[in-house]
Each structure stands twice: as structure tokens, then as C-alpha cells.
C-alpha positions in Angstrom: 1.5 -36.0 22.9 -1.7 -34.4 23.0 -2.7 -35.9 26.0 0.1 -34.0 27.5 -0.8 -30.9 26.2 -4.0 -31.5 27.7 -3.2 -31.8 31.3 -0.4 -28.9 31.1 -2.5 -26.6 29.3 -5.3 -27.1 32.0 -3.1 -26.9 34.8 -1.8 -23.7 33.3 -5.3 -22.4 33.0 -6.7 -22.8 36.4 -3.8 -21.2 37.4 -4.6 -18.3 35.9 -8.3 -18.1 35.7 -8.9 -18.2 39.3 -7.0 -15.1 39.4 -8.2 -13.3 36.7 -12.0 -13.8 37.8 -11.7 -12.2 40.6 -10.1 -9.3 38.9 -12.9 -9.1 36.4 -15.4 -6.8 38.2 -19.2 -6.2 37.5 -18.8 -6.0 33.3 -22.2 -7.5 32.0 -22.1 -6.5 28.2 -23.0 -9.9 26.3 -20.0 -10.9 23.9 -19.5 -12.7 20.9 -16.2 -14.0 21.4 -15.2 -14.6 17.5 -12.0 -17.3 17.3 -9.7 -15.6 14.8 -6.3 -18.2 16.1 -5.1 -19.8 12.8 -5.5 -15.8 10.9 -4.2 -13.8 13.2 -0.8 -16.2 13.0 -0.8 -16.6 9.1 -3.0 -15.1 6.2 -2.3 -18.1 3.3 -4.9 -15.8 1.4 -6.9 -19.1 0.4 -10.5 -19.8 0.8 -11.4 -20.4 4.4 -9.2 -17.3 5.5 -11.0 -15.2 3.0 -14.1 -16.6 4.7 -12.8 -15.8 8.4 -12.1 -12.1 7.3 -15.3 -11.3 5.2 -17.3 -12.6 8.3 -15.5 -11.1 10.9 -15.5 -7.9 9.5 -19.0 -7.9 8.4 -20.1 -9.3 12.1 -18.1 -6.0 13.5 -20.1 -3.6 11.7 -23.8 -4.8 12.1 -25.6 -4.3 15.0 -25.7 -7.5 17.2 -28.9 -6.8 19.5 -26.8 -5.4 22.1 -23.8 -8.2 21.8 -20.6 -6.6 21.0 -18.1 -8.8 18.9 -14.3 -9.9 20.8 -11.5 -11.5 18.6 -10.0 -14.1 20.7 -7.3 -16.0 19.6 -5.2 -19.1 21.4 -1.9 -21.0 20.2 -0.2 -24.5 20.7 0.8 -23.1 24.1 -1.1 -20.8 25.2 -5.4 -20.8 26.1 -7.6 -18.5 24.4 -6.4 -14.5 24.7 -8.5 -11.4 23.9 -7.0 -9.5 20.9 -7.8 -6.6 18.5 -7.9 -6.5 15.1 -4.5 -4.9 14.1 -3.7 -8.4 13.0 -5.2 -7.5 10.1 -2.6 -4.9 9.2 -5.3 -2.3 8.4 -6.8 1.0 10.4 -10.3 -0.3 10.2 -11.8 2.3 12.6 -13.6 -0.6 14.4 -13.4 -1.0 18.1 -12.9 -4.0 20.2 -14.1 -4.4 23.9 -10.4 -6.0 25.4 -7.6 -6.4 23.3 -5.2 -8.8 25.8 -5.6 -11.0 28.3 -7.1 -14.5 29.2 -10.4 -14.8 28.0 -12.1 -14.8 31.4 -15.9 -16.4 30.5 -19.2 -14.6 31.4 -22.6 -16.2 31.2 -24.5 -14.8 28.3 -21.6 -15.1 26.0 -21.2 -16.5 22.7 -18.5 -18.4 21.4 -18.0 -18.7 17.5 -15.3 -21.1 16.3 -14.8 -19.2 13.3 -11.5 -20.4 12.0 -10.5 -23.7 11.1 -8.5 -24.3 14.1 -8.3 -28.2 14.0 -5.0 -28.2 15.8 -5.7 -26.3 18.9 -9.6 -26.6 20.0 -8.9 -30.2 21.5 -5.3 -28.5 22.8 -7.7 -26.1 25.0 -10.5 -28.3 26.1 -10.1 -27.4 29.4 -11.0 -23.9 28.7 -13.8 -24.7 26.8 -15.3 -27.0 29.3 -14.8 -24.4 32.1 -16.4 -21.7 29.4 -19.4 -24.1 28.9 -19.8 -24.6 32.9 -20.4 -20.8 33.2 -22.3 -20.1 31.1 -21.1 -19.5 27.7 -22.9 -21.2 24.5 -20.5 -22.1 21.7 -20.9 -22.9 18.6 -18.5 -23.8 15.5 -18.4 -23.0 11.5 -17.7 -26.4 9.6 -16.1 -25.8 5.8 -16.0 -29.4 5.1 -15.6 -32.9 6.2 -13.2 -33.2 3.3 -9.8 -35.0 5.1 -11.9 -37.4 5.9 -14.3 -38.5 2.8 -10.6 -39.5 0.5 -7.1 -40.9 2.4 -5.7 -39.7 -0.6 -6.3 -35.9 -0.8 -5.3 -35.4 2.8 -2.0 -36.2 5.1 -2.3 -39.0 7.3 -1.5 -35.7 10.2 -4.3 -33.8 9.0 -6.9 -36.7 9.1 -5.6 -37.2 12.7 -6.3 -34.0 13.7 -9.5 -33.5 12.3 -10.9 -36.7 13.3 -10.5 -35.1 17.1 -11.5 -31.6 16.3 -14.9 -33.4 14.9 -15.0 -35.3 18.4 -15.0 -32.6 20.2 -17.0 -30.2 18.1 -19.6 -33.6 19.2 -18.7 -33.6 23.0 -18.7 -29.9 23.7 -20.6 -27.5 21.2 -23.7 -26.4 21.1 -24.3 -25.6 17.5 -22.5 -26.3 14.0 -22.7 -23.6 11.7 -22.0 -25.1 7.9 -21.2 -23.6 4.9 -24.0 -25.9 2.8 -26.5 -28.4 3.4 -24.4 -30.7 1.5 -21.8 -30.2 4.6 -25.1 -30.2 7.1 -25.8 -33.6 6.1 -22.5 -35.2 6.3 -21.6 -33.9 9.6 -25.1 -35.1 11.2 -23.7 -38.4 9.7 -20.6 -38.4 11.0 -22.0 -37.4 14.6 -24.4 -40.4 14.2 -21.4 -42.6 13.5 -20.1 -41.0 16.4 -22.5 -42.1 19.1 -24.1 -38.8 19.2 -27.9 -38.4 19.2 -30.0 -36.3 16.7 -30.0 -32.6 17.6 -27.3 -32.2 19.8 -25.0 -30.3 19.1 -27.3 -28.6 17.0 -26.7 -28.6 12.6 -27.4 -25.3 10.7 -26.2 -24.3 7.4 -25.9 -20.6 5.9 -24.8 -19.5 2.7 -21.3 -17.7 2.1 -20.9 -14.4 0.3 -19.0 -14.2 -3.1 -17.8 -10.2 -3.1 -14.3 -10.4 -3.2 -14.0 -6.7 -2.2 -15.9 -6.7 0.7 -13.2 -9.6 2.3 -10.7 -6.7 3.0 -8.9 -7.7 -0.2 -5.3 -7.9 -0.9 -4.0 -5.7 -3.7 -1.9 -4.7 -6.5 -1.4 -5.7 -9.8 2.1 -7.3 -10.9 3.7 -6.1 -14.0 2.1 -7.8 -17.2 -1.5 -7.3 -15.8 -3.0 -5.2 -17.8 -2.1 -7.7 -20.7 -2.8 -10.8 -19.5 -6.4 -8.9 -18.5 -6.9 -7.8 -22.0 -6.0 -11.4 -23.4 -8.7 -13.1 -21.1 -10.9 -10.1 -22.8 -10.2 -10.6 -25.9 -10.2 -14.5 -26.3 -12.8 -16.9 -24.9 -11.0 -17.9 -21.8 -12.0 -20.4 -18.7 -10.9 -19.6 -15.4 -10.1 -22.2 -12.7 -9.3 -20.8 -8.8 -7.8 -23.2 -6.2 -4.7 -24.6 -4.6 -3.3 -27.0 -6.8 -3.8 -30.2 -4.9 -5.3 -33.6 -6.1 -9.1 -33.2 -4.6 -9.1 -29.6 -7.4 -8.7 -32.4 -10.7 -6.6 -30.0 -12.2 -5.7 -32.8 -14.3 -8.8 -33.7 -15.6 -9.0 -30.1 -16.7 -5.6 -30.4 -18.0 -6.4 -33.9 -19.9 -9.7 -32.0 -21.7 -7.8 -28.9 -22.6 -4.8 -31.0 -24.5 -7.6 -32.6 -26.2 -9.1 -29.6 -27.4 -5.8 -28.1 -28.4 -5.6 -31.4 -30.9 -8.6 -30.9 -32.1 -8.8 -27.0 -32.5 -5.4 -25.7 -32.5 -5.6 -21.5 -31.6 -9.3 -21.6 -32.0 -9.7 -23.6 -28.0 -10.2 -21.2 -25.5 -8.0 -20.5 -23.4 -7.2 -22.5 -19.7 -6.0 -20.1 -17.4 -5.3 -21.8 -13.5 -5.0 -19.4 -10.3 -4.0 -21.5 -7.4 -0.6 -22.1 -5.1 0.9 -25.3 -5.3 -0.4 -27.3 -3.6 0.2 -31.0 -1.7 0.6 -34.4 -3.2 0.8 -32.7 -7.0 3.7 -33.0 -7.9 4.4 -34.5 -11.0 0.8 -32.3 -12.0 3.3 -29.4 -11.0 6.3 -30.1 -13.3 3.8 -31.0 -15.8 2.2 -27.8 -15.6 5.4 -25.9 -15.9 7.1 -27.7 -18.4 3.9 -28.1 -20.8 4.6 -27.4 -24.7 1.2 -25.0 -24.2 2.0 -23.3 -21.1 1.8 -19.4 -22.1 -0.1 -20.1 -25.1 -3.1 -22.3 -24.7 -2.9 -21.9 -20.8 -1.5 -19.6 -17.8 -1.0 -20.6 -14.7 -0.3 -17.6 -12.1 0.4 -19.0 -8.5 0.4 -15.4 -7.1 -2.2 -13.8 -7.7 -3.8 -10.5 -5.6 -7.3 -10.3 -4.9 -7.8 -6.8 -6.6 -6.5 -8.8 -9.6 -8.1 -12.0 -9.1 -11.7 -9.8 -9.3 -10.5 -8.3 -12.0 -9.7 -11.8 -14.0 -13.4 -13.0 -12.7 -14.8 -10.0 -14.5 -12.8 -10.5 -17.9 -13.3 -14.7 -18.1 -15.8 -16.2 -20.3 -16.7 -17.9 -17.4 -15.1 -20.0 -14.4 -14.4 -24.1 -14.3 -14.7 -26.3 -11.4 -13.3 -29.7 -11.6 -13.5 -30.9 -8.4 -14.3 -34.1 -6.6 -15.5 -32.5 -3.7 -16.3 -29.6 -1.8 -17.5 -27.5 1.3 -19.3 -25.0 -0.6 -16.9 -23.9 -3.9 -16.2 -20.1 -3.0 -14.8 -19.7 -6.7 -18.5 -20.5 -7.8 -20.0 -17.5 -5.6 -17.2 -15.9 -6.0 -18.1 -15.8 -10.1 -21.7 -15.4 -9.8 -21.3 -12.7 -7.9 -19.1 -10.9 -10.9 -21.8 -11.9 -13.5 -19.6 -14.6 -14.3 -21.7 -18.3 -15.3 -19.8 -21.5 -14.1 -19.2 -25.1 -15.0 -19.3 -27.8 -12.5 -19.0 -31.3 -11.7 -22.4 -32.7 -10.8 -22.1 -32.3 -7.3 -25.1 -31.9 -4.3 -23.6 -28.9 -2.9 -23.3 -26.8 -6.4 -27.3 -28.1 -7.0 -28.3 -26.8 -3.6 -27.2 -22.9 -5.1 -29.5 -22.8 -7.8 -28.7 -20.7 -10.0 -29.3 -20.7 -13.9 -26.1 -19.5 -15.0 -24.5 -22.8 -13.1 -23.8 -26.0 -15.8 -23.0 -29.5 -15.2 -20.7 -31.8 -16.2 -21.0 -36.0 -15.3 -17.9 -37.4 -17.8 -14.2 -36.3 -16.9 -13.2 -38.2 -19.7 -11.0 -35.9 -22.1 -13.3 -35.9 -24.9 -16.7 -35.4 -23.1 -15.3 -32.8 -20.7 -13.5 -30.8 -23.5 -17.2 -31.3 -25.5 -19.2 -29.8 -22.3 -16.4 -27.0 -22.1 -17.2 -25.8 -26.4 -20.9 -26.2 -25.0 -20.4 -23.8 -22.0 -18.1 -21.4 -23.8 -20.5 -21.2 -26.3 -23.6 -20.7 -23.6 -21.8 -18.2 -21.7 -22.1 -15.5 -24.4 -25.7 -15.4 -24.3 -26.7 -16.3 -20.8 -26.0 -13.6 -18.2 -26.1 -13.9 -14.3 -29.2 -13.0 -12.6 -29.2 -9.9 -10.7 -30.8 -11.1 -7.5 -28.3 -14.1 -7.3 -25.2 -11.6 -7.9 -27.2 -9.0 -4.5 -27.7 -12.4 -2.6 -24.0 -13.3 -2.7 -23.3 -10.9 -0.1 -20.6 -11.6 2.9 -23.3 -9.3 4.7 -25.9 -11.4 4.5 -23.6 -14.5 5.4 -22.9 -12.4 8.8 -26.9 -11.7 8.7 -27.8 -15.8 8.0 -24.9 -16.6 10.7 -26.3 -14.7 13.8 -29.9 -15.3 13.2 -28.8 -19.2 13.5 -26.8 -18.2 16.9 -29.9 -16.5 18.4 -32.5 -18.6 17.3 -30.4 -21.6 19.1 -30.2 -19.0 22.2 -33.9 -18.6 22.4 -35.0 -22.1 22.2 -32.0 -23.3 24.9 
């Protein structure tokens, strides 16, 4: 099938390019042409489209040395297309050099695979061949190798399709732009396992921002706020953020917190979980719902605004990370960056942020996660976030990190 798509989305774009290039005239401004095609479709308001907004907005505002920034977007049948940003649904008084047509390539452009578009980059790689031939450099952000470190977090579809995005991010790109070195590291791996030689494409890693408010944030408060804010206030209270799926270990947070309700009755702190639900959860789900503590010893709120969501981060003792695995753990900035101190599982990519206000946890068990909980809630009333950490977790210094990467790749080609 997606051979097919293939050879009928390349016929289609011939087609039109030869056209459209000789309509294009003597324009010479350098462009960064900024893939925006799984956003501009849907906003699931999760982490990587948080990440896609915060970095295309902040890339549209900073001077670029002369390089003005193009959304382009492309879907299951069509090739990559200039747009604006009224996708975003807001008057943003920021201006955009084409906002429709093919994308008709121009040496001295930049091409920055900005979303996570897994399912259309090996649709188009036609297009991107033919970009490449003229001229154009192109480079893509990598979250995560994720679907492909655990069959079991992942659908057999969505390890299918990333195992050819990866390909081709190895065939045809320049650069990889990743979220942590932890990330670096594993995708230099899995181009080695590949066949593909050291240093080509080229691995970077940049850090992500953590202010919420700077992402273009959703907002509104439902009704009930104001309470449930001055609960997590007024009672020690750990915060967990992320889609309810099996990589998160909800349920190893889940296990520790029934342990601690045994043990300490209405003295525990209190568990509260933000996060859709999620894939392959759920039993966790109808556990969650029907749980004997569920809006006493823990809240779970599967719809939550990011003007509230900041405003939880700012009232929590401090925020919980179970998981298995990550790309980078936004939550974690995301707290740091509100003052907040974090618990973690051991992992490489939360050592790699070093930050004092970060703890870590080795034993899921019940009773030695609920022990290192008591020990962090107990911490995190004494130990504040350091202010340089909270003015380094900027989304305009990610843009910053990002395009000094793209240039310094630009002058050594």
C-alpha cells in the first residue's frame, strides 16, 4: 500500500512542480520551511503538539539571520503545501511569506521536520528527494525512539510506521535534531543498526522549554476549579501529567498510593493524575474510575486546560514521574519551570537535566515507592527550585539551541 502511494504521489508531483517552477520567478529570500502537517489537522493538546507550537511560534518571532520561517504542511494525498498560521485559531500578528500552494524548492532553504509526521514523510519521498537535489538541506526533530524500545506500549501499526519514518530520516536527511542526549544516543544506534555510517545524517540534541504559557496555551477553567486548586494547596498533594497508557506506570503509582492509604489513612498525600485515556489501559481505566479512593485520596481529570494545568503545577507539592521511558519528560521541565521539584524513575535522560530539585526512585515495588514518595513530600517543603534552572527552561531558548544546530550544520556542509 505504501508503495502505491509512492509512485502516485510522485507522479502527481512532477506533474505539478514542473509547472509551478517556472511560475516561481527571481524570489531569493532563504526560507525555513517549518513542517507543521499532523497540527494543523488536529491539536490532541499532548506533549509533542505543545512542543510543535512553542517552537514554531518562538522560531517566528526571533530573528533568523535573514531566513524567514514558512509553515508547510502535506497530507495522506497531497505533497507538501505552503500555509499560514490561522490553523492555530489565533490573530497572532505574525506574517508568513506564501500561505498556499506546492512548496516549490529553492536552494538555500531549510527544511525542519518539526512534527511527528511518521505517517506521511515516507508518503512524500519523492518531494523530498527532488527538494534535496536542488538544493534544500533538511533536517528532522526526533522526540523518541519509544514504539520501538517495548512491542508492548505501542500498536503493531505504529511500530510499522515508525520503523520507515526512521529509514528514511537515515536515507534522506541531513541532520536529527533530538530532544536529549539520551534520544541522541539511541538514534545514532539505531542508524548503526541500520547500515548507516557515523555522522551522516548528522545527531544533535537541544533542550526543550518548560513555560507552559509561552506554548500559546489553551484556556479556561471548568466549574470546580477554584476548589480542587485550593485542595492541592492546602494538602500535600503529588501531581502526575500524561496520557494514560502503559509506558506512563500509572499503576505502579496507583499500587504505592493504595499502600500508603493502608498505612496512613487521610494523613497520605494526595494522588492527583492529569492525562487522557490512553491505549492498551484499560482495565487501569475502569480501575481508576471505579476505585473506593477516587475523589478522596486521588483525582483523576482527563480534561484539563493548559491555563489550569499551570495553575495545578503551581499549587502541587511537587510532580511524579513513573515512567519506563522517555524522550525528554516535558512534565519534568514543565515543573521546574513553575518552582515545582520532581520525582523520577532513575532514568539517563532525567540525569542528563541536572537539576537539584529532581529525586530518584530505583524500586516500583509498592512499599519502597510509597517510602520514596513520604521522603519527597517531605523534601519538597524545604528544597525550592533554582532560579537559573526555572530562566533556562525557556521555549525561547529551545528555538535559540535549535537554529544554532541548523546553521552550524550549514556552515560546515
Amino acid at each position: 500500500m505504501l508503495s502505491f502511494l509512492r509512485v502516485h504521489q510522485g507522479i502527481r508531483y512532477w506533474r505539478q512542480i514542473k509547472r509551478l517552477s517556472a511560475e516561481s520567478g527571481g524570489c531569493t529570500a532563504r526560507r525555513l520551511l517549518v513542517d507543521v502537517s499532523v497540527l494543523r489537522r488536529v491539536d490532541s493538546r499532548t506533549g509533542i503538539q505543545r512542543v510543535v507550537r512553542a517552537i514554531l511560534l518562538e522560531l517566528s518571532r526571533i530573528s533568523l539571520a535573514g531566513r524567514v520561517v514558512q509553515p508547510v504542511f502535506a497530507t495522506r494525498k497531497d505533497a507538501y503545501h505552503y500555509c499560514d498560521l490561522a490553523f492555530l485559531g489565533q490573530d497572532l500578528s505574525i506574517s508568513v511569506p506564501r500561505t498556499e500552494g506546492l512548496v516549490v524548492p529553492r536552494g538555500g532553504d531549510v527544511f525542519l521536520g518539526l512534527d511527528l509526521a511518521i505517517h506521511l514523510l515516507p508518503i512524500h519521498e519523492w518531494q523530498i528527494r527532488h527538494w534535496k537535489r536542488e538544493g534544500v538541506v533538511l533536517f528532522a526533530v526526533v522526540y523518541d525512539l519509544l514504539p520501538l524500545r517495548d512491542r508492548r506500549w505501542f500498536t503493531a501499526k505504529v511500530r510499522r510506521r515508525f520503523r520507515s519514518w526512521l529509514k528514511l530520516l537515515a536515507r534522506r536527511m541531513d541532520g536529527t535534531i533530538c530532544i536529549s542526549r539520551a534520544v541522541a544516543i539511541e538514534v545514532q544506534e539505531a542508524f548503526a543498526a541500520l547500515g548507516y555510517k557515523k555522522g551522516r545524517p548528522h545527531i544533535s540534541a537541544i533542550m526543550l522549554g518548560g513555560d507552559i504559557l509561552a506554548t500559546l496555551p489553551s484556556a479556561g477553567l471548568p466549574a470546580g476549579a477554584e476548589a480542587i486548586i485550593e485542595l492541592v494547596r492546602s494538602r500535600a498533594t503529588i501531581l502526575m501529567v500524561g496520557t494514560i497508557e502503559p509506558r506512563k506506570a500509572h499503576d505502579k503509582a496507583l499500587a504505592a498510593f493504595e499502600y500508603l492509604w493502608a498505612q496512613r489513612g487521610e494523613t497520605a498525600p494526595l494522588l492527583l493524575i492529569i492525562g487522557k485515556a490512553g491505549w492498551k489501559t484499560q482495565a487501569l481505566q475502569q480501575r481508576l474510575r471505579t476505585h473506593p479512593q477516587a475523589g478522596t485520596g486521588f483525582l483523576w481529570l482527563d480534561d484539563v486546560s493548559d491555563e489550569f494545568l499551570d495553575r495545578l503545577y503551581g499549587a502541587a507539592a511537587g510532580v511524579l514521574m513513573t515512567s519506563y521511558a522517555e524522550g525528554c519528560g516535558l512534565p519534568v521541565l514543565e515543573a521546574l519551570a513553575n518552582g515545582r521539584p520532581v520525582l523520577v524513575r532513575d532514568l539517563p535522560v532525567f540525569r542528563e537535566i541536572e537539576a537539584p530539585s529532581i529525586s530518584f526512585f530505583q524500586d516500583d515495588a509498592p512499599d519502597a515507592l510509597a517510602a520514596s514518595i513520604i521522603d519527597f513530600t517531605h523534601s519538597s517543603r524545604q528544597v525550592g527550585v533554582e532560579k537559573s534552572t526555572v530562566q533556562a527552561m525557556t521555549w525561547a531558548n529551545t528555538a535559540l539551541l535549535l537554529m544554532n544546530v541548523i546553521e552550524a550544520e550549514l556552515a560546515n556542509a
